[in-house]
C-alpha positions in Angstrom: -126.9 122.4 80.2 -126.3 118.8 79.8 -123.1 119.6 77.8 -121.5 121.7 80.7 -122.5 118.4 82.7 -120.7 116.2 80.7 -117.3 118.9 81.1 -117.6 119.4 84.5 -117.5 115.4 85.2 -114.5 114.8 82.5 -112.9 117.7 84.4 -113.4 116.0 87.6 -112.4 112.4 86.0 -109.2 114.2 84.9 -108.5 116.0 87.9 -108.6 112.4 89.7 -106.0 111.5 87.4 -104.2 113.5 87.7 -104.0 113.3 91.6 -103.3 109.6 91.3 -100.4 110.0 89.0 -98.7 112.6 90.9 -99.8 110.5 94.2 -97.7 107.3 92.7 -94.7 109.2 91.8 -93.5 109.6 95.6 -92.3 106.2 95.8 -90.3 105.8 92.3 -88.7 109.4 93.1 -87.3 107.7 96.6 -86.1 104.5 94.3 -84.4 106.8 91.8 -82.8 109.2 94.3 -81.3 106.2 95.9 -78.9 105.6 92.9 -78.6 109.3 91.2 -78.3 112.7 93.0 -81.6 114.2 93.8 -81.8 117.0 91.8 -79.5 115.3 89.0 -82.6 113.0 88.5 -85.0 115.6 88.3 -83.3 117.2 85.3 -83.1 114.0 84.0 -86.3 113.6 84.1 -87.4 117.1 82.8 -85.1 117.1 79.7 -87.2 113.6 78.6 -90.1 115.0 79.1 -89.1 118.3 77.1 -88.0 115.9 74.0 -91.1 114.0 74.3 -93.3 116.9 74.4 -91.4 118.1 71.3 -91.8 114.9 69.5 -95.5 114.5 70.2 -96.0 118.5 68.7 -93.9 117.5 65.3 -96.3 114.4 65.7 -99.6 116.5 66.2 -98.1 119.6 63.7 -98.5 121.6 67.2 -96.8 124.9 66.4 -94.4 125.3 68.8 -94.0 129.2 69.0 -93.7 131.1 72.2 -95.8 133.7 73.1 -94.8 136.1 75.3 -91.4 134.8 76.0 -90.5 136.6 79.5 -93.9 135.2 81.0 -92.7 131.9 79.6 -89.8 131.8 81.1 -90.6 133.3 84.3 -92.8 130.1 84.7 -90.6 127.8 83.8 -87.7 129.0 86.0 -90.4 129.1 89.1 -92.2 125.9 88.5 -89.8 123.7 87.7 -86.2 124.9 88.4 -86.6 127.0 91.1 -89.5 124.4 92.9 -87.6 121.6 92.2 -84.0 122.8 93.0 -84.9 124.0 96.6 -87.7 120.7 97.0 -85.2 118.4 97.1 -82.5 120.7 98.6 -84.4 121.1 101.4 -85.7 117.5 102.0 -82.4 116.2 102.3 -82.3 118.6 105.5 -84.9 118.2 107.0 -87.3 115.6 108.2 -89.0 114.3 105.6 -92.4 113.8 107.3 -92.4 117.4 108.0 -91.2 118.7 104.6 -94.3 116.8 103.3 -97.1 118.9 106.1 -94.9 121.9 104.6 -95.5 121.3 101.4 -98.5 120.2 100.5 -100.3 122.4 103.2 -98.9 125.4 102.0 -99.7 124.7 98.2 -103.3 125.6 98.1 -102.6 129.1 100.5 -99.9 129.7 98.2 -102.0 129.3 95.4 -105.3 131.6 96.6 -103.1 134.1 97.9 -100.5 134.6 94.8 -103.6 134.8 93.0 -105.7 137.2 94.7 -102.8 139.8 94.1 -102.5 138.7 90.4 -106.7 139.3 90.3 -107.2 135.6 89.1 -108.4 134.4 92.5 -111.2 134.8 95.5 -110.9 134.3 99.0 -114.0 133.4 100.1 -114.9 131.9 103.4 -115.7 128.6 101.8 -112.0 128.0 100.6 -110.4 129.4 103.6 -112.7 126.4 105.2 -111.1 124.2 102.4 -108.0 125.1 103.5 -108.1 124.6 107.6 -110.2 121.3 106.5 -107.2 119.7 104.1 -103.9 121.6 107.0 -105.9 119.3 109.3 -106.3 116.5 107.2 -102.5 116.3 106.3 -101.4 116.3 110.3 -103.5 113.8 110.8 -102.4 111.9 108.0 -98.6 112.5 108.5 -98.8 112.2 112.2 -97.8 109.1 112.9 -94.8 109.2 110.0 -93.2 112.4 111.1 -89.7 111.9 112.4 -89.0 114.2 115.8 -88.2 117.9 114.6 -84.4 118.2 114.3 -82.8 121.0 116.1 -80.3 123.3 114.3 -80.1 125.6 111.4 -79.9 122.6 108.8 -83.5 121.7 109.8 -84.6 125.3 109.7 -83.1 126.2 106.5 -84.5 122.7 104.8 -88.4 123.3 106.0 -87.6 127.5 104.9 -86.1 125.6 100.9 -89.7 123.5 101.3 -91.6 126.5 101.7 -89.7 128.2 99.5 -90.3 125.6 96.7 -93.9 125.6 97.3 -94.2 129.0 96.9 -92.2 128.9 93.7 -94.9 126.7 92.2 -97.8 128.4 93.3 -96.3 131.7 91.6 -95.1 129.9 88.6 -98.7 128.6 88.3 -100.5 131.8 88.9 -98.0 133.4 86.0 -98.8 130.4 83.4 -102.5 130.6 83.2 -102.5 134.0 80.6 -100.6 131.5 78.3 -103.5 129.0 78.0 -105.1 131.5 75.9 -102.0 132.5 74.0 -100.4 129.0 73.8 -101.7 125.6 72.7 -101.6 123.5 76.1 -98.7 121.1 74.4 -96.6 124.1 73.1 -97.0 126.0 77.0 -95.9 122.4 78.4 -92.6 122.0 76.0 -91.2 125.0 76.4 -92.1 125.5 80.1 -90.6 122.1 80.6 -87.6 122.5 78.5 -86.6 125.8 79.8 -87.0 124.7 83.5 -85.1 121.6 82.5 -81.8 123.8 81.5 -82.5 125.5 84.4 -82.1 122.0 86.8 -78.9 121.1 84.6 -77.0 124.0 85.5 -78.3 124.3 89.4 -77.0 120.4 89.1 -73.7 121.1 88.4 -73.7 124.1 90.8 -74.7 122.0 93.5 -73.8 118.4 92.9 -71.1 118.4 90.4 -70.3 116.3 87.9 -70.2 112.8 88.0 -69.8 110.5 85.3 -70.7 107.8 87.6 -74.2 109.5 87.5 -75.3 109.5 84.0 -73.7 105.8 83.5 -76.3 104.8 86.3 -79.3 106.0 84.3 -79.3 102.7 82.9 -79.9 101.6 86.2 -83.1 99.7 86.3 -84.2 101.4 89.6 -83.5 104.8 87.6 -85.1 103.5 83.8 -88.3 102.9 86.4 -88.2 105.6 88.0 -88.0 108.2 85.2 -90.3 106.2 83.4 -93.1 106.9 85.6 -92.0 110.5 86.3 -91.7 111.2 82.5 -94.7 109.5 81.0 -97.1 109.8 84.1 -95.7 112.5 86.1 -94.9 115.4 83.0 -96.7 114.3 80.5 -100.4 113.2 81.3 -100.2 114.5 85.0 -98.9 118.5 84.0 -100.6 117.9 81.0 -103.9 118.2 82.6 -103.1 120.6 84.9 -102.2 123.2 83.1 -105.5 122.2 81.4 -107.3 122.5 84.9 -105.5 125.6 85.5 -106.9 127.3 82.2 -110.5 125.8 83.2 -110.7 126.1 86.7 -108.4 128.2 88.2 -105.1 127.9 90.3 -106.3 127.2 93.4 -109.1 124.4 92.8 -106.7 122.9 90.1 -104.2 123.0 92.8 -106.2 121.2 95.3 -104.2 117.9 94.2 -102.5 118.9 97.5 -104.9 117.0 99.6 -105.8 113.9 97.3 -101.9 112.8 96.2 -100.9 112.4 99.6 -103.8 110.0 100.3 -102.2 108.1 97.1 -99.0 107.9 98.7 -100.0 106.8 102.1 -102.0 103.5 100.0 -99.1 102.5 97.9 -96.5 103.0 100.9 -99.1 100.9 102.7 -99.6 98.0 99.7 -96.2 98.3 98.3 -93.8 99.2 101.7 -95.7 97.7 104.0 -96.4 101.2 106.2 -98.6 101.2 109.0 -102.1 101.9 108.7 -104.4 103.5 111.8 -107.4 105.9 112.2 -105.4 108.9 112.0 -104.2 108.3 108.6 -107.9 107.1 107.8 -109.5 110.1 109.6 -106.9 112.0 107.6 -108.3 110.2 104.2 -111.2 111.6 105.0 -110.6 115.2 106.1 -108.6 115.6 102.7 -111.5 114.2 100.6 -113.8 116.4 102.8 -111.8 119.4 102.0 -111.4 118.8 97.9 -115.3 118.1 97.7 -116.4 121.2 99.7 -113.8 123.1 97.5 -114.4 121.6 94.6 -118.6 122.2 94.7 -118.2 125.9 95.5 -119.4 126.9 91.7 -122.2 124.6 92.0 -123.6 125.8 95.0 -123.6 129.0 93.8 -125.3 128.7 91.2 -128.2 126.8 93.0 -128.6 129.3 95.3 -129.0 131.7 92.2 -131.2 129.7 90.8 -133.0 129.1 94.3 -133.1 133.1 94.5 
């Protein structure tokens, strides 16, 4: 008993972690993007953290085989080059206040409901609840940030590419959690990363072009910063973990990250940018938190009223 104890809290402690990280990469993702093409900078980013993921493996003596190959890459194209390629697509579109509410509020319904078909999730009344409590939590939050919608079929197709991308990652998560028992976590993260890496080159040069002026301003310091957070914080300890909480937990309660990174962001933009700061993104704080926690307890309070009964 007190073993599970002592897994549950380090799962906990690591899920917090992990929502920080990927809380603190909003800001060094804007700084990056302001030098490099968007989606130029996210493959940048992903083919590091695919050769550092290799390197640590050879470090480790990781075998690095792939099983299951089309489930492999299936995941990589949807969580990485599919969710990133239409992310930032569709930001530039729209507003980004609102591409924010449309991502992270559609994550964790993504999530349950991919799931459910795949027979790796429940809907239960209790997360449903979760849900409505963190949709709330992030209006309130973004409320006083978001920009007034924009008319047009630009707008419409960026918030659609948003969804889209969110969707992308909740399927490509869904798909990856058979391969935590086939895969070593570090082997699952190198390929997955890799593969959706070549994915984001070539959408790149679809999209963007080429520009040589691009890759000479990696050396920019904004952009060394940048991908230094995204690489070592971002990939490798923050999608590190999750695909560990994935495995442990689930999709949907690993995915709850959705309501605590936003809360992040709002406290950095407000230490570091100098946002503003009222009750509704405090009462939004607090909604979010509300809405992991009751999440979050759902096995525990099952089990008490088991034990109760």
């Amino acid at each position: 008993m007190g073993q599970r104890h002592r897994a549950g809290t380090g799962q906990i402690a690591a899920f917090a972690l992990m929502a920080l990280i990927w809380g603190l990469t909003w800001l060094p993702t804007k700084l990056g993007s302001e030098v490099v093409p968007p989606i130029f900078l996210a493959a940048a980013r992903f083919v590091l953290a695919g050769l550092a993921y290799g390197a640590i493996a050879l470090v480790q003596r990781v075998p690095l085989g792939m099983a299951q190959p089309g489930r492999v890459l299936v995941a990589s194209l949807l969580i990485n080059t599919g969710c990133y390629s239409l992310l930032f697509w569709g930001v530039a579109r729209a507003p980004s206040g609102l591409s924010a509410i449309v991502n992270l509020a559609l994550m964790p319904i993504c999530i349950i409901l991919v799931g459910a078909l795949y027979g790796q999730e429940r809907i239960t009344r209790r997360r449903m609840g979760a849900i409505a409590l963190g949709i709330g939590g992030l209006v309130l939050l973004f409320s006083g940030r978001t920009a007034s919608p924009q008319e047009g079929t630009q707008a419409v197709l960026g918030l659609t590419a948003v969804a889209a991308a969110t969707l992308s990652y909740a399927w490509g998560t869904v798909v990856s959690r058979p391969l935590m028992q086939a895969m070593h976590p570090l082997s699952l993260a190198f390929w997955e990363t890799s593969l959706g890496a070549a994915g984001l080159v070539l959408v790149s040069l679809l999209v963007e072009g080429y520009d040589p002026a691009a890759l000479a301003n990696l050396a920019d310091g904004r952009v060394v910063l940048s991908l230094g957070i995204l690489v070592l914080g971002g990939s490798l300890a923050g999608f590190t973990i999750y695909l560990w909480l994935v495995r442990d937990w689930g999709a949907f309660r690993a995915g709850l990250y959705a309501f605590i990174s936003p809360v992040v962001a709002v406290a950095v933009g407000v230490a570091l940018a100098d946002e503003p700061f009222g009750w509704p993104e405090a009462l939004g704080m607090v909604v979010m938190f509300s809405a992991t926690a009751l999440a979050l307890t759902e096995g525990r309070m099952r089990k008490a009223a088991d034990a109760a009964g």
